[in-house]
C-alpha positions in Angstrom: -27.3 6.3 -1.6 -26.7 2.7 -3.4 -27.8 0.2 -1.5 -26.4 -3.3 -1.2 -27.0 -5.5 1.3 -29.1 -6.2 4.0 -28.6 -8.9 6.9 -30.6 -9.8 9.4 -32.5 -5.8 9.4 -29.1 -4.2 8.9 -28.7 -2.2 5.6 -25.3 -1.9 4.0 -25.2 0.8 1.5 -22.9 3.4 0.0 -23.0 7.4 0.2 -23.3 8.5 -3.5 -20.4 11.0 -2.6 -18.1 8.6 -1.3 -14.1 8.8 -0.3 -11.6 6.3 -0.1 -10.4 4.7 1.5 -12.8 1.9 0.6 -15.5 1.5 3.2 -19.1 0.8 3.2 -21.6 2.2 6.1 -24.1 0.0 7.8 -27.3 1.3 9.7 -30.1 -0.4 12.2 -32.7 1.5 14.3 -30.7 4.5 14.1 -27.4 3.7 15.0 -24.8 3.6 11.8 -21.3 2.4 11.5 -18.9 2.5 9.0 -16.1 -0.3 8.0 -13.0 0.9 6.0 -11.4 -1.6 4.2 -7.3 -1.6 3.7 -6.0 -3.1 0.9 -2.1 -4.2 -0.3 -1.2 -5.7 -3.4 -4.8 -6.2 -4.0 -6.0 -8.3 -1.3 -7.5 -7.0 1.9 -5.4 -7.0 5.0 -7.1 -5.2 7.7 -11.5 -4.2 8.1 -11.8 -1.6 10.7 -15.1 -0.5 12.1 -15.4 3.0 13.0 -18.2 5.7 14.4 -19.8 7.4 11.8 -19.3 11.4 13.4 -22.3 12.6 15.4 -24.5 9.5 15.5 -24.8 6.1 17.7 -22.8 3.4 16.4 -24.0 -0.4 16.1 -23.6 -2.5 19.3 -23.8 -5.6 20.8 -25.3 -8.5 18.6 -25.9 -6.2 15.6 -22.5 -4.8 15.9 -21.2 -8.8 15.6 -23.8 -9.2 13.3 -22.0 -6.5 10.9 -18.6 -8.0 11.7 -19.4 -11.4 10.8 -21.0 -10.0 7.7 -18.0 -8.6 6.6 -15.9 -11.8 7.3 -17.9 -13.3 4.8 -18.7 -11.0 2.0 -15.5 -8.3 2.4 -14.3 -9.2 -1.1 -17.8 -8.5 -2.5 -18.4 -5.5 -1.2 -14.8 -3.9 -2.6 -16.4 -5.1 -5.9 -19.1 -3.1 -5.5 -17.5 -0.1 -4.6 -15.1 0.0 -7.3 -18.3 -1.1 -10.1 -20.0 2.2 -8.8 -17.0 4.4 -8.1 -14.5 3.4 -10.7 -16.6 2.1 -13.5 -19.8 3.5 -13.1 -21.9 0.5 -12.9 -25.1 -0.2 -11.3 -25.0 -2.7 -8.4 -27.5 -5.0 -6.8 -29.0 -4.9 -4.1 -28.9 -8.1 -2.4 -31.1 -9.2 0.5 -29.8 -11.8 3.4 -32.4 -13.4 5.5 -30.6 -16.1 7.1 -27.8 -16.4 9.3 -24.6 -16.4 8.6 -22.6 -19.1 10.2 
């Protein structure tokens, strides 16, 4: 389970037996959501947040936390994905303690 981010408590990681589409899953206190990411021509169009099946998804601020996480570092986290899906790379883990604004 690669790690990559956390923000503000919320850790962003990677299953090591991952499926596309693209998507990253983020968990806090229990609950865990999952973003897919959808991408044309090679630019993101569309981040959807989704349940993960059979456990409580993020709500409320943590669930806007997570979305304005992804505004911000989308782009980056496709990178990581295909470094340690496509190529094989190790990725770092990267912690956020402030805010995003």
């Amino acid at each position: 389970m690669p790690k990559i981010f956390e923000y503000l408590g919320i850790l962003i990681f990677f299953y090591s037996n991952e499926h596309e589409p693209i998507h990253v899953h983020a968990k806090y206190n229990g609950c865990e959501s999952k973003a897919e990411f959808y991408i044309v021509e090679g630019k993101i169009v569309e981040i959807k947040i989704k349940p993960v099946r059979g456990l409580n998804p993020l709500t409320g601020s943590k669930l806007k936390d997570f979305e304005v996480f992804l505004e911000k570092f989308s782009e980056k986290i496709v990178e990581k994905w295909i470094d340690y899906f496509v190529y094989h790379k190790n990725i770092e883990f990267e912690k956020i303690t402030k805010r995003i604004k």
